[in-house]
C-alpha positions, 0 to 999 in steps of 0.5 A, spaced: 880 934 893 888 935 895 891 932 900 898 936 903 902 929 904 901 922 901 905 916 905 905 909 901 903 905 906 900 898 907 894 897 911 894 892 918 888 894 921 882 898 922 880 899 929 875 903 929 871 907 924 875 913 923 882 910 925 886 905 921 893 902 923 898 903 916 905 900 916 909 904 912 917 906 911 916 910 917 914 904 922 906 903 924 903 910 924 896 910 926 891 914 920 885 918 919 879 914 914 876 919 911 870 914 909 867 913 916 862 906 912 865 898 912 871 900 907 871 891 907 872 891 900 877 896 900 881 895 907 884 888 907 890 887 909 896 884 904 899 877 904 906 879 903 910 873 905 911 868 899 908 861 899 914 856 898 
């Protein structure tokens, strides 16, 4: 499978099966999800603030 355009992205948050909300370098874009099953594993958000 080929993809046109690839944008690095975060994951936020997933508001329905087939939507995600990602932020990226552009701003928080709201995405397709291809793979339409819990994805819980996979789509977690990431902690990036450091602990002191």
């Amino acid at each position: 499978m080929h993809y046109g355009t690839v944008i690095p992205a975060r994951f936020l948050e997933r508001p329905n099966r087939f939507i995600a909300r990602v932020d990226s370098a552009d701003g928080v874009l709201i995405c397709h999800v291809k793979n339409t099953g819990r994805c819980r594993e996979l789509l977690m958000p990431i902690n990036t603030e450091k602990q002191a």
